[in-house]
Structures are given as C-alpha cells and as structure tokens.
N, C-alpha and C positions, 0 to 999 in steps of 0.2 A: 534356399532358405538361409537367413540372417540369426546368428544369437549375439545376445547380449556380452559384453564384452567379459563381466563374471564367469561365465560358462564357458566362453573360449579360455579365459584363464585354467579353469577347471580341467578343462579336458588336456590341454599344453602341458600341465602338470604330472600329467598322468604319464607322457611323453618323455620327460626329465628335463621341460624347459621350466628354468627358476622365475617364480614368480613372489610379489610382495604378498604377504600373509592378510587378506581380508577376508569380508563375507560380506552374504546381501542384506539390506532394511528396507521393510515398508512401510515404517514408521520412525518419527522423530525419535520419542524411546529405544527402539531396536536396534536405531543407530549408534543412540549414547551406549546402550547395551554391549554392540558389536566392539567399538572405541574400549569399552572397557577390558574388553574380554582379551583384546590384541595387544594393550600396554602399549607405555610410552609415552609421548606429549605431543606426535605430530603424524595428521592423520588425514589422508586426502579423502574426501567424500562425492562422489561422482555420480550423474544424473545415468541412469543404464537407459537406454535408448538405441534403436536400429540407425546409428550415424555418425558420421566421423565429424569434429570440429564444435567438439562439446567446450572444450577449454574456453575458447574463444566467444561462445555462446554464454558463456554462467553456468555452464552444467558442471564444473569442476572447483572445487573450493577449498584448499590446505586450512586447515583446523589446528589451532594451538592448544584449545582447552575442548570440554565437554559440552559447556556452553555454546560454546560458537557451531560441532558438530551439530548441537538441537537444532539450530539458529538455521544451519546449513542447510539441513534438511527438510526443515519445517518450508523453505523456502522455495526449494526444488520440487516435492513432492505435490503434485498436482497442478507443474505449473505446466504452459505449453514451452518449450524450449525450441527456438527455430536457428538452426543453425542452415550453412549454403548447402546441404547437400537434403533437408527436409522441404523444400520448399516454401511458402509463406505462410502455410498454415501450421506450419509447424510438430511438432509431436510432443503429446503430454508425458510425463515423468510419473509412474509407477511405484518405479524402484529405486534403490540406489544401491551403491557398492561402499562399501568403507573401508580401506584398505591403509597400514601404516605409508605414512610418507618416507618417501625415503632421498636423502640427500644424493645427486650424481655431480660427475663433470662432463659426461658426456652424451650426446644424443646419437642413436643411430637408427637409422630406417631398414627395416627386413619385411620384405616380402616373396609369397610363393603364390602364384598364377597360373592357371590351365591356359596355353598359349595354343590355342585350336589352330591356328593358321601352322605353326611348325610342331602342332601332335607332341609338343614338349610342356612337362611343367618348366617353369620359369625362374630361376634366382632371382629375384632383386635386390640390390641392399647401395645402401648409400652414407656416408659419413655425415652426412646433413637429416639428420632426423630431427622429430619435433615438426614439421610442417608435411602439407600432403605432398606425395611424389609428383601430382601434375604441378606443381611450387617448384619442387626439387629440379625435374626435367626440363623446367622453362627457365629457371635463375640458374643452376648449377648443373649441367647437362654431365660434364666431367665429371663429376663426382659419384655418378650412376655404373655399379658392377651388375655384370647379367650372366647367370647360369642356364646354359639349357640341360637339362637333366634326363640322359641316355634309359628310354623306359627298361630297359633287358639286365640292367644295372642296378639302376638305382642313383639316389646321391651317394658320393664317396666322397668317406673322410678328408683326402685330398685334396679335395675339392671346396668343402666347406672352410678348410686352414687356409686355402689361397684367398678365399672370401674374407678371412679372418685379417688375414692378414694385410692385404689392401684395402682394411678397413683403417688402417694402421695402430693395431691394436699390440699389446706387448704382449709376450710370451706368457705369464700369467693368463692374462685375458683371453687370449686365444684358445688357449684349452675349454674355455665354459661357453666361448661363442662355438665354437663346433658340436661342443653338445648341445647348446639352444638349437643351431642349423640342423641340425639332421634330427634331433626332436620334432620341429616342426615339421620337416618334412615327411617324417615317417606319420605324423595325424595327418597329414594332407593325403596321405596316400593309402593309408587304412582307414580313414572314414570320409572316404569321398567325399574331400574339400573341392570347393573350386577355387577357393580362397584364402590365406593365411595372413595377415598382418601385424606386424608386431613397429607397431611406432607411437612413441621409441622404444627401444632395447636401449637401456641406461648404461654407463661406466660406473659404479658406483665410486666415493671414495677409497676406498679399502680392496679395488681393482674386482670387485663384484659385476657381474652382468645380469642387469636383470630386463624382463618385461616387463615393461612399466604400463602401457596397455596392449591391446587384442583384438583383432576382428578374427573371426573365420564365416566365412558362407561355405551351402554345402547343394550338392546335385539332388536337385528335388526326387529325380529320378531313382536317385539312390535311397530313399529314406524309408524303402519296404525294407531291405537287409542292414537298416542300421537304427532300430528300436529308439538306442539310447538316444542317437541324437532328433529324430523325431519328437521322444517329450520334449526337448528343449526348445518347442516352437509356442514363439509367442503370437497369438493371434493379435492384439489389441496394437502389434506394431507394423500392421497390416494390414492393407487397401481391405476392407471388409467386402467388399465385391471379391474381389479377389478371393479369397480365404472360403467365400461363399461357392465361388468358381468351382475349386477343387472338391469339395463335395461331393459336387456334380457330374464331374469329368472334365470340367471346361477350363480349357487354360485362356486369363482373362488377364489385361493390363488396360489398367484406366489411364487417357491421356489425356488431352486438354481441347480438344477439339468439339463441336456439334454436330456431326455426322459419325452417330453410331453403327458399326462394321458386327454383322455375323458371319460366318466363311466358314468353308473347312477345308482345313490344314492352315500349315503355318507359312507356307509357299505363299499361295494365294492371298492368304490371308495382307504379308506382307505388298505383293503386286498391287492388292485395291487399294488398302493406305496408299502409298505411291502415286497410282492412279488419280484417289479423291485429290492429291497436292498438288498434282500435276494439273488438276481441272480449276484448281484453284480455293481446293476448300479444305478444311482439318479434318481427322479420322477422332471421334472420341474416346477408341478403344479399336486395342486388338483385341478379339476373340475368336477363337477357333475350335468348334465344337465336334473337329474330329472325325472320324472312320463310321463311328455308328452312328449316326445324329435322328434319333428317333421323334418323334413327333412332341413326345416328353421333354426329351432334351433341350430340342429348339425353340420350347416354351419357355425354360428354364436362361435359356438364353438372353430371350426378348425381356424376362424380368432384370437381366441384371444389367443389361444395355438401357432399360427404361430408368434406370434405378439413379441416375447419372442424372441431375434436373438440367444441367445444362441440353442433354441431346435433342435438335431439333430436327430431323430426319434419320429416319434407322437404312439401312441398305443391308441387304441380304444378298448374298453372290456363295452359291453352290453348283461344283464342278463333281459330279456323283460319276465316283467308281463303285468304291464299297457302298457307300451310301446310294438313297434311290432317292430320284428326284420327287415321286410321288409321298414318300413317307415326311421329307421336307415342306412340303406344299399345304400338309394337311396339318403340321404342327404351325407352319407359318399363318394360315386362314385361325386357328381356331385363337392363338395371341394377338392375332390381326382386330379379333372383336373388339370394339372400345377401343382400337387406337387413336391417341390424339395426334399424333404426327404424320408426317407421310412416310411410306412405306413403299422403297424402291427395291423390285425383287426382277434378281436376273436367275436362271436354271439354265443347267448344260450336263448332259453326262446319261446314266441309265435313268430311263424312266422317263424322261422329259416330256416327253409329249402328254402326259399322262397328270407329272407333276402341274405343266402349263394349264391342261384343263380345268382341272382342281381351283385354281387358282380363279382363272376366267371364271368359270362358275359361282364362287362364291358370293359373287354383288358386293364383293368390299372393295374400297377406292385403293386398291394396290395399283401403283405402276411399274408396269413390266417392260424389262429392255433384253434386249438381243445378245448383246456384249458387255463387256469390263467398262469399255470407253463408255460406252452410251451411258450405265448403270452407271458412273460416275458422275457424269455429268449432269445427269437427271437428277442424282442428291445432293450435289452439290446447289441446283437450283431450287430445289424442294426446301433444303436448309434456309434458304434466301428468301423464302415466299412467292417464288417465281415462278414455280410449277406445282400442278397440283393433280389430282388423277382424273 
C-alpha cells in the first residue's frame, strides 16, 4: 500500500526526521488559507498523487504570492497529471500539499528497501539526488552507498555517520543526517514499510537537512496490526478492480493483455502468465483466488476479470488441494451463464472427476484442456477467434 507523500511526511516526523512545515488543500481557498497560515513569501504547492516524477509533470509549482498559490491550485486540482511512472492515462489530482519553500545547495537521495533476495533491509543513498535512483545507477553508478542492515541489531549510529559522511557532508550536517537515517529506519521497521524514500533530503543554506519530499509503501500484509496506517489508504489512487479485489479476498493485478487468468495461488498463477507468453499471447490480469475458492468467490472473480473491456478470452487453471475441484466447477458454470467470450477451463487436484462432470454437463460452450500447455494454447487461440468450443 502507497500514501501520499503529506502522510509519509506526517508519520517521518513522528520519527524525528525534519520536515518543511505544510499541510493539505482540496481546494484553491484552502490552499491560500494553508499559504497563509505557514507565513512567509515562498511556498511550494504540490499535486499529492501515488507517483514519483510530479516536478517534471506540472505537479510541482514555487509560488511568490497568494495569487499565484490560487492560480497553482486552481490548476492542478482535477487535472489528470501523467507523469512515466502513471502510465498514459494518467492520475487525476485531488489534493494538494502546501508546504514553505525552502532555499538548498544541496541534493541528496535516501532510500530504505526490503532486499528479499539477501533477507536484509537495504541503505541506499547517493549524493546525486533530485533524479530517480534508476537515472542515478545508470549515469553515476559511483556515486551509489549501500547498507545491509544486520536484523539482530538493527541500524547503528555508526553506520548511518559513515553514510553521513560519504555523503560528504560536514560535521554540522552530519549530526541531522544520522538522525534523519535512523529515523527513517526505525518507521520502516516499526510500521512495516517496504519502502522509505526521501528524495531529496536538501542541505539547506544555514547547513539545515531536511526532507524535502517522501514516499513510503507498506506490507499489505501488515495492515491488520497497524490501524493507523491503514486509514491512510487512498482508494481513488487505485486500480478500482483491485481495491474491489481485496474486499473479496482476491489478490488482483490488471495488466495489459486479453487473455484473462483466474488461478489459485500465486505460484501457478504466475507459471500460466508465462505459459499464455510463451504460447504467444498476453495475460490481462493476475488473479489468485486462493485456498478457499468457493463457488461465491470464483463468481466474484469472473466479475472483476470481465470488468476489464479489453479481455477477449478468460482461462481458468485450478490445481485443488485445499480447494475441491467440484466446488470450482460449479461456481465457474453458474458465471459461465451469458458468457460472451470463450471460456478455457483446465482442473487438476481433489475432486476432479467430479469438478469435470459438472462442467460436461452443464451444455455451456466451455473448453476443456488436459494441461497448463494445452489450456494456454487453447486461449490463446480462443483470444484470436481461432477456436471456439
């Protein structure tokens, strides 16, 4: 789960990482309101969105007067802002942040990452902030420091000062970058971040460090034992299929393809994508509906796989342990009704014989395959108009 950059400020603060003094507007007034409340003459006005590369977009605009803040916002607010990491359709603007600007000399990039392959969280930081780290990695590779952070420990102060100071920061400075450093770390690791981003962390003039913006992402998994950060979820920056998904139990990802995938587990789930690309066709979605996949459920399913205008073939591939292949069968026959597309269903596991009858019996044009290859192949052709039941 992704929040908006306001609220990872919010919660970093809590942490003792320094942040510039804003607040949020969802309205042109609110903004002037916010600007006024914060004092001063220079006031950065920011599009809040689930995305990095706002600046570059229009979502970011320095304000001299009050005027210009309206102007700002009046602008932003309800526009779509598509920057490379939104894709072309981009994402409309809600909210905004308003925050004093504040003068730096320097840019720095920090980040903290769940590195699953080495079971480590991750340091990153680099003296080239102000662009994204895949920019950083590929122009300035050298310029990239890496912590792996020992779980039995912890970060140590030690550790953050060498960061500090291979940033090549002076003695002043160094003091507030180790406490931003182990700040952040310590929200990454008490509220089950997967993610921490702070770029840039500024020099200020007056040898001030601050964040000047925020991401954090957090382990979905986590968000029964962490209240707080669950409200902080914005629906409306989110695949509405998706969002629709979790409801229901279903973990859903819409992708770009016309052969829609129902599966269960996430194993499989991935093998068939694979499979359909390997047979030469695109997957429109992962979906994985799981351990218990009730009759209910895998109705619920076929609506949010249908819900997608582009899918011209759906494929169903269920491999029953916990699940029974008959309880499958009968939830797939009865979404089966009125379907306009073809409907390629393979079954393996308990029950099968039972699920297959089900299916045979019920006089809908389902095509049924053997295996993963067949059951691939088959929607992939189905997708094409080339087969049909």
């Amino acid at each position: 789960m992704d929040i908006h950059e306001y609220q990872a400020k919010e919660l970093l603060a809590g942490f003792g990482v320094p942040v510039p003094r804003g607040s949020v507007a969802y309205s042109p007034d609110q903004a002037v309101y916010v600007a006024t409340e914060l004092g001063g003459w220079h006031w950065a006005v920011k599009a809040q969105i689930h995305s990095g590369g706002r600046g570059k977009a229009g979502g970011v605009k320095l304000c001299r007067t009050y005027g210009e803040v309206a102007a700002a916002a009046k602008a932003m607010l309800g526009a779509t802002l598509v920057t490379n990491q939104t894709g072309p359709k981009g994402k409309v603007v809600n909210r905004l942040y308003v925050e004093q600007a504040t003068a730096f000399v320097r840019e720095i990039y920090l980040g903290f990452v769940l590195d699953r392959k080495a079971e480590r969280v991750r340091v990153i930081a680099s003296a080239e902030g102000g662009m994204e780290i895949e920019e950083i990695a590929h122009d300035k590779p050298e310029s990239i420091l890496q912590i792996e952070v020992e779980p039995a420990v912890g970060l140590q102060p030690f550790q953050a000062r060498e960061l500090a100071f291979g940033l090549g920061l002076n003695i002043k400075q160094v003091s507030q970058a180790v406490t931003t450093i182990l700040g952040c770390y310590r929200a990454f690791r008490d509220l089950d971040a997967t993610m921490v981003e702070i770029n840039p962390l500024v020099v200020t003039q007056d040898d001030r460090v601050l964040a000047l913006d925020a991401k954090m992402s957090f382990d979905d998994n986590a968000l029964f034992r962490r209240p707080q950060i669950a409200e902080m979820r914005d629906v409306a920056e989110e695949d509405p299929r998706e969002a629709q998904a979790g409801k229901h139990g279903l973990n859903y990802v819409g992708l770009q393809g016309d052969i829609g995938c129902i599966i269960n587990g996430a194993g499989l789930a991935m093998a068939t994508m694979d499979m359909i690309k390997y047979a030469g066709g695109e997957p429109a979605n992962f979906l994985d509906v799981g351990g218990g996949a009730s009759p209910e459920r895998v109705g619920q399913a076929f609506n949010l796989v249908l819900s997608d205008p582009g899918v011209k073939a759906i494929l169903v591939n269920i491999f029953a342990g916990i699940n029974r292949c008959d309880w499958v069968a009968q939830g797939v026959v009865q979404a089966a009704k009125g379907l306009r597309v073809p409907l390629i269903v393979r079954l393996a596991g308990t029950n099968v014989d039972e699920g297959m009858k089900i299916v045979r019996d019920s006089g809908l044009p389902i095509i049924l395959a053997d295996d993963l290859a067949s059951a691939a192949h088959k929607a992939v052709a189905a997708a094409r108009g080339e087969l049909s039941a």
